[in-house]
N, C-alpha and C positions, 0 to 999 in steps of 0.2 A: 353492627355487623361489618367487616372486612373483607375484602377482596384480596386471597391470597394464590399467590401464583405460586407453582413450580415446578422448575428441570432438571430436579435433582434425578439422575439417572437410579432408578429406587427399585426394589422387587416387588413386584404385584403385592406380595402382603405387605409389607413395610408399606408401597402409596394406598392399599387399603385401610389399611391403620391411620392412614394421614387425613384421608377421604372423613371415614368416621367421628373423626376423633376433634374434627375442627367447632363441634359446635353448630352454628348459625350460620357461620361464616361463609362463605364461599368459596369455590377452590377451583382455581383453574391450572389445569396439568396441562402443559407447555409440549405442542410434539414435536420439539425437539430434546431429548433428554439428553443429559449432559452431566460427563463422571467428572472429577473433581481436580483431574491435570490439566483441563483446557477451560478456557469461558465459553458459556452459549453464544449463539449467533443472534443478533437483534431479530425481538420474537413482538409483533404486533400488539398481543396480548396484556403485555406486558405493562403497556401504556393503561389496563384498568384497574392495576391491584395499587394495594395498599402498604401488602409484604410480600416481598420477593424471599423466594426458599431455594436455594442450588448455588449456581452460577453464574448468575444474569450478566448481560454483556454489560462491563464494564464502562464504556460509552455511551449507553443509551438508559443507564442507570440515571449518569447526569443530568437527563435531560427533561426526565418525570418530578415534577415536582410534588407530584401525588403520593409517591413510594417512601414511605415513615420508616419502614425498618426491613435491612436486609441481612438475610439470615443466611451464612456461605453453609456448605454442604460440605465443607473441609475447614483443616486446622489454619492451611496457611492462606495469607488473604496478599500475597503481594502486588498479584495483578491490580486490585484495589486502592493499594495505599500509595495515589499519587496528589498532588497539591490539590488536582482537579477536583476529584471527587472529595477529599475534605472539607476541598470549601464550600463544595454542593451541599452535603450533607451537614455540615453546619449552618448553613445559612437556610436550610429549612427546618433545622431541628429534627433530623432523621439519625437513625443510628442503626452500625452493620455490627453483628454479631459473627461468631466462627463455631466451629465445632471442634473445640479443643480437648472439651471433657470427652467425648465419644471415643477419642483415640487415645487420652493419656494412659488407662489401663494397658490396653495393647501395645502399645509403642513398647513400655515400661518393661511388659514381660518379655518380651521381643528382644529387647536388649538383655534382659538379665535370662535368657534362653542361651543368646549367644555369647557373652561371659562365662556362664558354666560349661558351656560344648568345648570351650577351649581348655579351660581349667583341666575337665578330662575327658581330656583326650577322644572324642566323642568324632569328630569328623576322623581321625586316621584308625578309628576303632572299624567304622563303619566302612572307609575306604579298603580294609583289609577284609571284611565280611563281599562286600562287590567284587574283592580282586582276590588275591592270593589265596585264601582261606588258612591263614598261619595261625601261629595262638602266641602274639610277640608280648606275651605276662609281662616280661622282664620291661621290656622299653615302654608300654606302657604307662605303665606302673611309675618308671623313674620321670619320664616327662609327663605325669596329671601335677596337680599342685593343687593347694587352696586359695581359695579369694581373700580369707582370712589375713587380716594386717596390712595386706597389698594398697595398692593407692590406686583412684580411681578421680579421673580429672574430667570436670563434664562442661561439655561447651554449651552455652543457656542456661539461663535455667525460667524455663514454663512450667505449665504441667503436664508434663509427660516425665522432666528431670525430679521435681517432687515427686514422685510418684517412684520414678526408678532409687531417690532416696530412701523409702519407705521400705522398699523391696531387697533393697543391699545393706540397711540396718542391722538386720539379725545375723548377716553374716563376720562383722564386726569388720568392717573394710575401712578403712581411712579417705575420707571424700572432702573433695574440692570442688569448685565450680568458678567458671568466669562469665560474666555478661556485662554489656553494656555500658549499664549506669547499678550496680546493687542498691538493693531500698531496704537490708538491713533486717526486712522480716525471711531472711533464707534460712533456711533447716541446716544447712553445713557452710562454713566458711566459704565466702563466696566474694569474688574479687573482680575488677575494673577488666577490658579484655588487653588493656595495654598493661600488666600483668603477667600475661598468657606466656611469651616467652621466658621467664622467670621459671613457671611451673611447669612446662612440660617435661623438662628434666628427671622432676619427681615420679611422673607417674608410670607406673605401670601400666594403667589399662587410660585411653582419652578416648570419653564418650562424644563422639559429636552430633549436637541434637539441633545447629542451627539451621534458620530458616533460608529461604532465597532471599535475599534482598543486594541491588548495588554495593553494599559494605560488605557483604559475607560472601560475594563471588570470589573463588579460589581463595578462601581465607586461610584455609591449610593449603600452604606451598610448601617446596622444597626447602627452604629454610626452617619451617617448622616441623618436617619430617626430619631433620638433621638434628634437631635438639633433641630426639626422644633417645630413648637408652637401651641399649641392643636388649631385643626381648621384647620390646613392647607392645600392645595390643593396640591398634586405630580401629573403631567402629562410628560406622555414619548410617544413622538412620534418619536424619535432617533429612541435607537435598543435598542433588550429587553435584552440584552446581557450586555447594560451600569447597569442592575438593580440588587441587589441581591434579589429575588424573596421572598426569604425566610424571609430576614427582612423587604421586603414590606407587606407579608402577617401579618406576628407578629405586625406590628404596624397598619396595619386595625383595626387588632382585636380588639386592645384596645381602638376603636372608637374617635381615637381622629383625624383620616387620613382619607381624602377623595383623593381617586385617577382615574384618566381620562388616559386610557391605548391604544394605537393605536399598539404598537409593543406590544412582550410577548418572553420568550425564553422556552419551543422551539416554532417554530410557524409549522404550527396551532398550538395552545392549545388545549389539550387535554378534551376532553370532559369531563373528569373527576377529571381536574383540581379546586384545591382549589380556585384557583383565581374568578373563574366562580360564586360562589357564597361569596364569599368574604365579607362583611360587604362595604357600601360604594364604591365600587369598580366597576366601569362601562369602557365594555372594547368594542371598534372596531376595526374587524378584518385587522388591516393594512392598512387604506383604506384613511390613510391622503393625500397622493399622489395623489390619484385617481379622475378620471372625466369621463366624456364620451368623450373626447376628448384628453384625456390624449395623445393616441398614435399618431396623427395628429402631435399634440404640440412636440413631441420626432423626431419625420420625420422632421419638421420644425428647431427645433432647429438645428438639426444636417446639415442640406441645407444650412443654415444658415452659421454656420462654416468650408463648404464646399466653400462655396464662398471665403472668407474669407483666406482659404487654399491655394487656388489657385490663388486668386492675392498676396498672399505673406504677408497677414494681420496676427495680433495678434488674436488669437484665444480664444473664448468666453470659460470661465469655465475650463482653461486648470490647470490642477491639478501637470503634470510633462513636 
């Protein structure tokens, strides 16, 4: 039997599900709950489990040498991944997992939601339904387009970018991708990031699906907005932190940039952020993740690798 703790900020059904579904085990719900953009605050409790489930504080993770496996309640773990807590968790043989599958569906469609809204014409269809009430057939019509044969350049590739592969398949688009270090098993040709400037040229539409990390702050700057090719599409459903804000807005201006924004830095955006009315620029508030089911699927997942845990299995999304 296990002692599992959690503040993962969850809907009565989804920590009912959680409650239930554990088994023997034991379950300690943390009152402090905590959503998935901040870490919880050191929680006493903390100090009796086994498995941590949410966002445990970061610092006081290190210090339980009791806590075998932690399980985050979101896709990105950077708060996490510092020297410290690796060498913690290495040196007691613990291991943190993510929830990466929970969100790669949603993410996925989320982006391939807004690729089609642009293709047609779909935000100034509806901007003229809220305003004018005209019937502009003709311009329309001449500005929709297809995805078909178009180039699509996607920054990462996890699973969320697998997953949007899968999904732009059928449309028969031409796709690229850059990350990192490539390992060769990628679904579309996929290249080094020191690469990157080479291909943005190419594309049409640049997906950016990168995470926060010291390397990826402002990775798209004004120099890399300068290489795309009038007309092109920028979408960030990563973190708004990958963006330099400042040379995203300067080359709105210039009206040759259409951009589709699901993150922003800070978040919220500020009401009276330039972005907000920006030239071409259409943004939703964070909500690529999101379902009404979302939390269920996070309870599940995590059951999931609970199992898994306990008979001694390789565990789904484990990050360290």
């Amino acid at each position: 039997m296990y002692t599992i703790w959690c503040n993962a900020s969850l809907t009565l059904l989804a920590l009912d599900e959680l409650k239930r579904s554990c088994g023997d085990n034991r379950v300690i719900v943390s009152a402090q709950p905590t959503g998935n953009l901040s870490a919880g605050q050191p929680d006493p409790t903390l100090a009796e489990a086994d498995i941590a489930f949410g966002q445990p504080d970061p610092v006081q993770i290190i210090e339980l040498p009791k806590l075998k496996w932690i399980h985050l309640s979101s896709a990105g773990y950077t708060r996490y991944d510092t020297p410290k807590i690796r060498a913690a968790l290495k040196n007691r043989g613990a291991m943190l997992t993510n929830s990466s599958s929970v969100f790669s569906e949603p993410c996925a469609q989320h982006a391939l939601a807004f690729m089609l809204s642009g293709a047609r014409q779909l935000p100034a269809a509806f901007a003229n339904q809220a305003g004018g009430h005209g019937w502009p057939i003709n311009q329309l019509r001449m500005q929709s387009h297809l995805l078909t044969e178009q180039t699509v350049l996607i920054l990462s590739f996890g699973s969320i970018a697998r997953r949007l592969v899968e999904l732009l398949t059928p449309l028969r688009m031409k796709m690229m991708a850059v990350r990192q270090t490539p390992r060769g098993d990628e679904t579309i040709p996929t290249y080094p990031n020191t690469e990157l400037d080479r291909l943005l040229p190419q594309a049409d539409h640049v997906m950016n699906i990168l995470p926060d990390s010291p390397s990826t702050q402002r990775f798209f700057n004004a120099k890399r907005f300068a290489l795309l090719k009038p007309g092109a599409i920028f979408y960030n459903i990563g973190r708004g932190t990958t963006v330099d804000q400042t040379a995203l807005l300067a080359a709105l201006k210039t009206g040759n940039l259409t951009a589709y924004l699901d993150v922003t830095d800070p978040e919220p955006l500020p009401p009276e952020h330039p972005l907000w009315s920006a030239p071409n620029c259409h943004i939703t508030p964070h909500t690529a993740g999101g379902h009404a089911a979302e939390f269920s699927a996070m309870v599940r997942h995590f059951l999931e690798n609970l199992k898994r845990f306990e008979s001694g299995q390789g565990l789904r999304d484990r990050v360290m």
